[in-house]
C-alpha positions in Angstrom: 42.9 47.4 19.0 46.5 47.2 20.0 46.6 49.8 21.8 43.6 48.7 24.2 45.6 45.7 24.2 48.5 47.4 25.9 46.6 49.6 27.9 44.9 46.6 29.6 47.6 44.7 30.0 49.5 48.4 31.9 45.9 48.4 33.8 46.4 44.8 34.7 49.6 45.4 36.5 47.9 48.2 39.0 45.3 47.5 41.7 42.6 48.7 41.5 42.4 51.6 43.7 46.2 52.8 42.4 45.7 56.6 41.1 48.1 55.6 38.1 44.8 53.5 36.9 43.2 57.2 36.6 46.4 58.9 34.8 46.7 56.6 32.3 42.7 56.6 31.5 43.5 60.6 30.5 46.0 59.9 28.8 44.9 57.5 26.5 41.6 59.4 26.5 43.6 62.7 25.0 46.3 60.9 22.7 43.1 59.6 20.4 40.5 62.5 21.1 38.1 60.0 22.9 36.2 60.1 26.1 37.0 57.8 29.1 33.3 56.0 28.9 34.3 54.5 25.5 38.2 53.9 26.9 36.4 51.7 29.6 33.5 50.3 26.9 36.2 49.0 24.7 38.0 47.4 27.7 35.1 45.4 28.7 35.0 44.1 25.5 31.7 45.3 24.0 33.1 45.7 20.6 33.8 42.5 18.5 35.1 42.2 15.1 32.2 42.6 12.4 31.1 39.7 10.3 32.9 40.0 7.0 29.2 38.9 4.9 25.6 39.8 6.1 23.9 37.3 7.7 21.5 36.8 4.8 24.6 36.4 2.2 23.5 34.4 -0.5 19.9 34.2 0.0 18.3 36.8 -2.4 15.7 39.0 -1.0 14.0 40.7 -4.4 12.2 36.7 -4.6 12.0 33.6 -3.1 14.9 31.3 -3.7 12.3 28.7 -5.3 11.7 31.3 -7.9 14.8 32.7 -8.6 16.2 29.4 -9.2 13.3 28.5 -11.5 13.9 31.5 -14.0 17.4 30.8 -13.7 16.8 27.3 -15.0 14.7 28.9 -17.8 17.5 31.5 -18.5 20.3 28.6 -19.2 17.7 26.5 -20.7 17.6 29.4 -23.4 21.1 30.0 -23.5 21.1 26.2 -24.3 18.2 26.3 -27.2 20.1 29.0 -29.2 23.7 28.3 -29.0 24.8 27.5 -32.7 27.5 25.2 -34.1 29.9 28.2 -33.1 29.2 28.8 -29.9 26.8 31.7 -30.5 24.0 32.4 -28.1 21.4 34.8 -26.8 22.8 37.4 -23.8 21.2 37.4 -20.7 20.4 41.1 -21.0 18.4 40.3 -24.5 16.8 36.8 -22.3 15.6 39.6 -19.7 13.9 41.5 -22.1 12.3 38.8 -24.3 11.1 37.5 -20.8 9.8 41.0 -19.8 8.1 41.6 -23.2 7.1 38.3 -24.5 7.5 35.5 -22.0 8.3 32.2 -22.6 6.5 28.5 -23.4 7.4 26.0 -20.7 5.7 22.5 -20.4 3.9 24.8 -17.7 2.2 27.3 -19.9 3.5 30.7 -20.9 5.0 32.8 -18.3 6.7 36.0 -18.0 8.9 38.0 -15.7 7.6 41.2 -14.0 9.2 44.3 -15.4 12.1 45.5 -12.9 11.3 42.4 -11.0 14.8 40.7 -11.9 18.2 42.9 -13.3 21.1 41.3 -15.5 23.9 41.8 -12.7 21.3 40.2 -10.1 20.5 37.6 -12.7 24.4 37.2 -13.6 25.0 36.3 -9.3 22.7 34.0 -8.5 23.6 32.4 -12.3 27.0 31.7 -10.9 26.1 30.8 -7.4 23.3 28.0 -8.4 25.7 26.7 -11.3 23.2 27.9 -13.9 26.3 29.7 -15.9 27.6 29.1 -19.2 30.7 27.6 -18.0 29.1 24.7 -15.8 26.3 24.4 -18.0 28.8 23.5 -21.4 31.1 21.5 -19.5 31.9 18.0 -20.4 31.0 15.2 -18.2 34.1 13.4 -16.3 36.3 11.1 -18.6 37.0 7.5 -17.8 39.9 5.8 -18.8 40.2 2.4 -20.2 42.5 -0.2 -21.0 42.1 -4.0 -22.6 43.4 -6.3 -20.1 45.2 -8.4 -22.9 47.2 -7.1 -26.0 45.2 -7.6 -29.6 42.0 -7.3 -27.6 41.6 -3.8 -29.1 43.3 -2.1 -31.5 42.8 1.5 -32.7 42.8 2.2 -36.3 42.6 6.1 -38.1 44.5 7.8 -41.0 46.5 11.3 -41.0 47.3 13.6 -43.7 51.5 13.8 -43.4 53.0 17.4 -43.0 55.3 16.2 -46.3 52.1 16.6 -47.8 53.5 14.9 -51.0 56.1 13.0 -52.5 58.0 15.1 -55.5 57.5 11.1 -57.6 54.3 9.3 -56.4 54.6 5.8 -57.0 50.9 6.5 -59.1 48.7 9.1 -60.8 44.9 8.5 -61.5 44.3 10.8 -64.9 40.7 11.1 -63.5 42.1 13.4 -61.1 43.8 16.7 -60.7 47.1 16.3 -58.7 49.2 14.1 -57.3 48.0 11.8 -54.3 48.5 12.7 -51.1 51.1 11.0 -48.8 48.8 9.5 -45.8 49.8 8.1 -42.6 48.1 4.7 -41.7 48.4 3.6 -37.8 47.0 1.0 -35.6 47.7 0.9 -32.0 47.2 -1.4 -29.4 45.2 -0.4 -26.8 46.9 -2.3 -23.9 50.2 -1.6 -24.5 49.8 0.8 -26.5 52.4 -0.6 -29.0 52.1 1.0 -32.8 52.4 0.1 -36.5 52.8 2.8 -39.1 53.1 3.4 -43.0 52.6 5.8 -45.5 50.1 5.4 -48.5 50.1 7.9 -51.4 45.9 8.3 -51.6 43.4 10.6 -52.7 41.7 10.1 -49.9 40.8 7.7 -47.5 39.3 4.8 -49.2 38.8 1.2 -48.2 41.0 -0.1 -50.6 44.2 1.1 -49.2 42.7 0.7 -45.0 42.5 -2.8 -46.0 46.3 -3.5 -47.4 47.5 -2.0 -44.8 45.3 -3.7 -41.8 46.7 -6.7 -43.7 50.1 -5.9 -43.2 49.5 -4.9 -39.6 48.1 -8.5 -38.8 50.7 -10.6 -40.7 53.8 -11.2 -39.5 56.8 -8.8 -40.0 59.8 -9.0 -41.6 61.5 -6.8 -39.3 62.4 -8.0 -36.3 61.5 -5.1 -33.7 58.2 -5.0 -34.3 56.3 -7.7 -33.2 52.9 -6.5 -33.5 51.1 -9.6 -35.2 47.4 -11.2 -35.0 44.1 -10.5 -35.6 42.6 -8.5 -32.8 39.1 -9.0 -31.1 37.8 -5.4 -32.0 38.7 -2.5 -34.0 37.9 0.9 -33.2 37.9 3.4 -36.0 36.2 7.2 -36.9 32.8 7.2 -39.3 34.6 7.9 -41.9 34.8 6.1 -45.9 36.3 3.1 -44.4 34.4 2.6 -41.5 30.5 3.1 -43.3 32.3 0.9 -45.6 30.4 -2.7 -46.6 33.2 -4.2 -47.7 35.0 -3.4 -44.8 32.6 -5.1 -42.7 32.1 -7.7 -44.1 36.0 -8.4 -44.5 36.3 -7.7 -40.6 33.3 -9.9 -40.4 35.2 -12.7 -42.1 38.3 -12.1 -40.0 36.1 -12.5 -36.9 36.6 -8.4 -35.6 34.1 -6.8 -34.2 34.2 -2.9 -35.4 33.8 -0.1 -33.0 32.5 3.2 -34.5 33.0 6.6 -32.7 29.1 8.0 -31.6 28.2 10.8 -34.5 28.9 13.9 -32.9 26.6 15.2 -30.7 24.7 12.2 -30.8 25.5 12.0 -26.5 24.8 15.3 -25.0 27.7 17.2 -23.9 30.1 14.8 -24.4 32.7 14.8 -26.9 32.1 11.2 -29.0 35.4 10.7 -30.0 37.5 11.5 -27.0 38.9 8.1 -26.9 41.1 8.6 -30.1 43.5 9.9 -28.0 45.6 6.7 -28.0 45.7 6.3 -31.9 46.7 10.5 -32.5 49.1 10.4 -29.5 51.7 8.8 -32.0 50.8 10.4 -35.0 51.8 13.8 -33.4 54.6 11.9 -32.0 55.8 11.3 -35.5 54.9 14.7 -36.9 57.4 16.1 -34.2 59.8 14.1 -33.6 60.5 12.3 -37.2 58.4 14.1 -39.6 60.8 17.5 -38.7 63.6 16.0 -39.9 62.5 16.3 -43.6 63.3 19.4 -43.6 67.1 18.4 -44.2 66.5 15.1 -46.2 63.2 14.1 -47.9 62.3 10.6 -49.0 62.5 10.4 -52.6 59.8 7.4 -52.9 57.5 5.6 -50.4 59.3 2.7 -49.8 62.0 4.8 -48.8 59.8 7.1 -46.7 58.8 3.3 -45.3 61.7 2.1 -44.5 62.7 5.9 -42.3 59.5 5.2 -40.6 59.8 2.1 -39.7 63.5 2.6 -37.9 61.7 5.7 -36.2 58.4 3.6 -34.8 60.6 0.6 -33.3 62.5 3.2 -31.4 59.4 4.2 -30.3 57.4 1.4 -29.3 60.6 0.7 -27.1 60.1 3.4 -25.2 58.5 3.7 -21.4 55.0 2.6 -21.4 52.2 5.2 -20.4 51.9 3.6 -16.7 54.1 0.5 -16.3 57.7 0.3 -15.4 58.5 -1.5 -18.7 58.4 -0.7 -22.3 55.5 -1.2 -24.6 56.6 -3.6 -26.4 57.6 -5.5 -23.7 54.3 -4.8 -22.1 53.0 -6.4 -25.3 55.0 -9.5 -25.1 53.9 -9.9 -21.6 50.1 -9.7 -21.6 49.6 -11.7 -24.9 46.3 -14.2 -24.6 46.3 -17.4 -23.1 45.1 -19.3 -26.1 47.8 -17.3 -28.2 47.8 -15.1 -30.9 45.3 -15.6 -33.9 47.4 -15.8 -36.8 46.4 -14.0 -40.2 45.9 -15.6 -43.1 47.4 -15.9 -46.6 46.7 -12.9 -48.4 44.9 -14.9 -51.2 42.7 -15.7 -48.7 42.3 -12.2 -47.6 41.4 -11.2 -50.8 38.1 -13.6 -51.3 37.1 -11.9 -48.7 37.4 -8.3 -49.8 34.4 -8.8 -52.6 31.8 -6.2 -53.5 28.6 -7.2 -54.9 26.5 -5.4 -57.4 23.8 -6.5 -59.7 24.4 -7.4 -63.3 22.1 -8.8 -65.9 23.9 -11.1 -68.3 24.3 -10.8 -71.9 22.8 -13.0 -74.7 26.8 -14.4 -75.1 27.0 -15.2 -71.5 29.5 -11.8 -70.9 29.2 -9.1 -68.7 31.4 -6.3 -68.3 32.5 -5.1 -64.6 34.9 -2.4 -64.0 36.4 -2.4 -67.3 37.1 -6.3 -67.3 34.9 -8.8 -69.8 34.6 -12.0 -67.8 32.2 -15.2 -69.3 29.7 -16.7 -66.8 28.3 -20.3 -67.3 25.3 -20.3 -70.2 22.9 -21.0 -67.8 22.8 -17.4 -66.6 22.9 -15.7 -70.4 19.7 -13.1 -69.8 19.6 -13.4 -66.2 20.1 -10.4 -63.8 22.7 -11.8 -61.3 24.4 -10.8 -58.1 28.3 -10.7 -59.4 30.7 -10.4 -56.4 34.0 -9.1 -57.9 37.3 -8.5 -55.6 39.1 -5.6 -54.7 42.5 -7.2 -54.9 42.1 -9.8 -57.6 40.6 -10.7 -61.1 38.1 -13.6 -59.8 34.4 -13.4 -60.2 31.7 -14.6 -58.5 27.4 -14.8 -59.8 24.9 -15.6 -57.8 21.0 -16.0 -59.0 18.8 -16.7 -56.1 20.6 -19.3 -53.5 22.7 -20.8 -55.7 26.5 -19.1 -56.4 28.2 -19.9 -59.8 31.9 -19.3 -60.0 35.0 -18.3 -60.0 34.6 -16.6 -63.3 37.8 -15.3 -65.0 38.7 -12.5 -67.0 38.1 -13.3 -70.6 39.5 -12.2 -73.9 37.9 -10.5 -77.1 35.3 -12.4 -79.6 36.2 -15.5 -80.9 37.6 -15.7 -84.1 36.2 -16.8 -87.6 35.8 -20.3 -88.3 36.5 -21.6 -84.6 32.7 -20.9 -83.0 32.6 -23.2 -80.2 29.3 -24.1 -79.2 28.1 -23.8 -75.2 27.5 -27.1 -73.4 23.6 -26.9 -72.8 22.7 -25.4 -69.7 19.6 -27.3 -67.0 17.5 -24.2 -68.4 18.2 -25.0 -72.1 17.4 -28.7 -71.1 14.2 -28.1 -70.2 13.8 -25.6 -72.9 14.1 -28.4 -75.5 11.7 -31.2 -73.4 8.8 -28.5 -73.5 9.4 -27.5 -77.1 9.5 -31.6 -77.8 6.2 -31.9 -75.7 4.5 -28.6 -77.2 4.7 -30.9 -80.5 3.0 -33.7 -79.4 0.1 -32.4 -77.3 -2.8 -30.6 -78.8 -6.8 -29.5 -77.7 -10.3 -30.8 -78.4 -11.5 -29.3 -81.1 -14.8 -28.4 -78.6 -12.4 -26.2 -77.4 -12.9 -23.9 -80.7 -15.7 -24.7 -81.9 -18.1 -24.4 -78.7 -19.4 -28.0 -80.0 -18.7 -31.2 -78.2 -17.9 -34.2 -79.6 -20.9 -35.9 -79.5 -23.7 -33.6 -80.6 -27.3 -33.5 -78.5 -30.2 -31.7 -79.4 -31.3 -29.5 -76.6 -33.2 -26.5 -76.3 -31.4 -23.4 -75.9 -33.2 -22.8 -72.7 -31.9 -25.9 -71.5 -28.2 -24.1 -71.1 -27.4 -23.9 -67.3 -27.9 -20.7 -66.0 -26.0 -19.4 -62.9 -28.5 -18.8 -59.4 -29.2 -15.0 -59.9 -30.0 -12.7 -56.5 -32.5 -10.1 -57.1 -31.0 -6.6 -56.1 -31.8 -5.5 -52.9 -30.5 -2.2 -52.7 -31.2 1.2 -50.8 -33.8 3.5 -51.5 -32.7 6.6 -50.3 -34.7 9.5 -52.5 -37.9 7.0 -51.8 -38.2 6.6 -55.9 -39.6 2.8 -55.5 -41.7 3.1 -52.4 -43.8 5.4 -50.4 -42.4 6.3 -47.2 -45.5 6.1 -45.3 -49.2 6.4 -46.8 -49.8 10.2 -46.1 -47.3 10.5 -48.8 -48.7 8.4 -50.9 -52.4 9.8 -50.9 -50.3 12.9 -51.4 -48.6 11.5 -54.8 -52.4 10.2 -55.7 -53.9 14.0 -55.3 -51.1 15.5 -57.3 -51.5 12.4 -60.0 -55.3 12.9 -60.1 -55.2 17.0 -59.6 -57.9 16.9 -57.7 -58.5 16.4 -53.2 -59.0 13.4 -52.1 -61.7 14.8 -50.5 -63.6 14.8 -53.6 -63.9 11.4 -54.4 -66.5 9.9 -53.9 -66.5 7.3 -50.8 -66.5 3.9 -53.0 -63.5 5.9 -54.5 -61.4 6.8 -51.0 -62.4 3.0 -50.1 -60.8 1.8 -52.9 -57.9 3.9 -52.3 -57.4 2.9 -49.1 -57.2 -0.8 -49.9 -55.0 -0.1 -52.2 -52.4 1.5 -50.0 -52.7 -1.0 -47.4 -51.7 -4.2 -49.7 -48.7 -2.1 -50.9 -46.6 1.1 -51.0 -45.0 0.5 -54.3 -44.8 4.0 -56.2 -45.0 2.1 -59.8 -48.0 0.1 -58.4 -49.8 2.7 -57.1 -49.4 4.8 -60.2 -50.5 2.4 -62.4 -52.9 1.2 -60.3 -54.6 4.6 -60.2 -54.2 5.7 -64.0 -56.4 2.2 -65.0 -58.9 3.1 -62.6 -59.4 6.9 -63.0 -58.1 7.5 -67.0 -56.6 10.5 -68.7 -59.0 12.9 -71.0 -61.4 13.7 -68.1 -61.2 16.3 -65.5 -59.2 15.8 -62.7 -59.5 12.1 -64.1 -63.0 11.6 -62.7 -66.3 11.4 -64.8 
């Protein structure tokens, strides 16, 4: 092409009649071995660049595009049905053949693909094209981010193993269990500034107990002055895990006035990971992991108030750092955007801890005792014998009972029996009150003596037939085997001939008359039996003189 280009452009600078024009036509012609008709075809122009796709590119032509889109749906929707928890699925060489050989049941009825109608590298094209391939067809929907428009209107709340693992002296052992407890990070984190409040907890795993101290701590004010994450916050968003199925947990936060926020089970919402908002809450804890949590490696805490105390220096230098999109810090981001109405203050932790009750359901000894996690308390006497609703604490030693809607309480924990020669006696319970006023009336009252007897008190003579007898209904039941009445006469001259052995052509006519007068008063069977063995008696032939 560049060399027509120059040749033209040579030709250009003749006229038209110069003999040059000629010369340099043979020329060219010789130096690439080409005639001078396709010298003076290219220079009119005839040839154009080719198209770098056919014109039908992307269209296929071995179906209809209707059709290869449909059993490209049905190919994914396959791929879909058998992928397993790891990510397992059928090939699309292995779809091909189960659709050649067996088919496949749509909502449409069973259909299957022609043999050599469809191949896997075809079927692998158009997959990709149409967006019908793995990749599109797994990928998660678009995230959306969110952020609370005040601080404490959300906070996010989980639990993370420690890479310490352990401390070398727990603060506790449980001799119920192998090992020592594990050292546990606890973090909330405010959603809108993203500010964050962190301790360790030696556990043996994440129980309410333990979620609870520490939320408490988290709401109440601190001691140290550069963190001033305070208040209870409007919701609460945790995992499904022990703390969050929790009762007791609920019905603390319930108390408190926070509305908990449970991560979707997974795969409860299609393709869509249900906890992708955590990312707020494990954000620091990785934070922690790297930047403080490495440093163990030359000093370890030798107790947890000590692994405290390094944590909290650490997560004040961090909530003073940059904010995730303002120009400011978080905490100053969280000083800032604070309520209007202020923060709601926590309260006492003795009041938190009426709150933190489980109940379960007791029945109440003869002495008025029960027994509930090891500790003896002594109810009032009016529940001795009764199965009660006892609400016992998590945090303290008070008890409360509760038969039906009334609540007795707070119960304390009691000691062993009472000793010889100083029985105290129980102040008489409402129950035990009435107890005694129907005993004192049982005394008093008594019966007729009719009553036993069957005699009143003032005898009359009367006939035993004179005893009132109760309206009796004849039974009027079914008759389905036709053993009380005839159905129609033809059966019953039938049942007459086989009674009398003997035609009922015989008889003689003041006989049939009679017969027939007979059957039209009644069909009764019994009648007509009876009626016919008085007037033709047994010990003659055929019962006929």
């Amino acid at each position: 092409m560049e060399a027509i280009v120059a040749l033209r452009r040579r030709l250009a600078a003749l006229p038209i009649r110069h003999p040059e024009r000629l010369a340099l036509m043979d020329s060219m012609a010789n130096l690439y071995a080409v005639s001078r008709a396709t010298l003076y075809r290219l220079l009119r122009g005839d040839r154009r660049p080719k198209d770098a796709h056919r014109a039908d590119r992307g269209k296929p032509r071995i179906m209809p595009a209707v059709e290869i889109e449909h059993w490209c749906e049905i190919v994914a929707a396959l791929k879909v049905r058998t992928t397993n928890k790891k990510g397992r699925c059928l090939s699309n060489a292995r779809i091909l053949e189960l659709l050649v050989e067996y088919g496949v049941e749509t909502p449409d009825g069973l259909e299957k693909l022609p043999p050599g109608r469809l191949s896997e590298s075809t079927l692998n094209r158009h997959l990709r094209r149409l967006g019908y391939d793995r990749e599109r067809m797994t990928r998660e929907p678009p995230a959306v981010r969110f952020q609370a428009e005040f601080a404490n209107a959300l906070w996010h709340f989980d639990m993370s193993p420690s890479d310490l693992k352990e401390l070398e002296t727990p603060p506790w052992l449980d001799p119920d269990r192998q090992g020592a407890p594990m050292l546990m990070l606890f973090s909330v984190v405010d959603d809108r500034s993203g500010v964050a409040y962190q301790e360790y907890r030696c556990v043996y795993g994440e129980d309410v107990e333990t979620g609870l101290r520490f939320l408490f701590n988290a709401m109440s004010a601190k001691e140290e002055a550069g963190n001033p994450l305070q208040g209870i916050p409007s919701a609460i968003q945790l995992d499904n895990g022990p703390v969050g199925k929790s009762a007791v947990f609920r019905r603390v936060m319930e108390c408190l006035g926070v509305e908990v926020i449970l991560h979707m089970p997974r795969d409860s919402d299609g393709r869509r990971t249900t906890a992708r908002s955590k990312g707020k809450v494990e954000r620091p804890f990785r934070t922690v992991k790297e930047a403080h949590e490495t440093l163990y490696h030359f000093h370890k805490p030798a107790t947890e108030a000590e692994a405290n105390r390094w944590l909290v220096n650490y997560v004040t230098k961090y909530n003073h750092r940059d904010h995730r999109t303002e120009d400011h810090s978080r905490q100053e981001d969280w000083l800032t955007h604070l309520p209007a109405d202020g923060l709601r203050a926590m309260c006492s932790w003795e009041r938190f801890c009426t709150f933190a009750r489980e109940p379960e359901r007791r029945t109440v000894a003869i002495d008025c005792r029960l027994t509930v996690a090891g500790v003896t308390y002594e109810v009032d006497a009016e529940l001795a014998g009764e199965e009660v609703i006892v609400w016992w604490g998590l945090f303290d030693q008070e008890l409360f009972a509760e038969l039906g809607d009334d609540r007795y309480g707070p119960f304390q924990p009691v000691g062993g029996p009472i000793p010889i020669h100083r029985y105290r006696k129980h102040r008489k319970s409402r129950r035990e009150h009435r107890a005694d006023q129907v005993a004192q009336l049982a005394e008093k009252i008594s019966i007729p003596r009719a009553a036993v007897s069957g005699e009143s008190d003032i005898v009359v003579c009367a006939s035993p037939g004179a005893a009132l007898m109760p309206p009796v209904k004849p039974f009027n039941g079914p008759d389905p085997f036709h053993e009380l009445t005839f159905p129609n006469a033809v059966a019953a001259r039938q049942a007459i001939a086989e009674e009398l052995r003997l035609p009922l052509a015989k008889l003689s006519d003041e006989d049939r008359a009679f017969i027939t007068q007979l059957l039209a008063e009644t069909l009764s069977r019994p009648v007509i039996i009876a009626t016919i063995r008085t007037r033709f008696p047994a010990g003659r032939k055929g019962g006929i003189a």
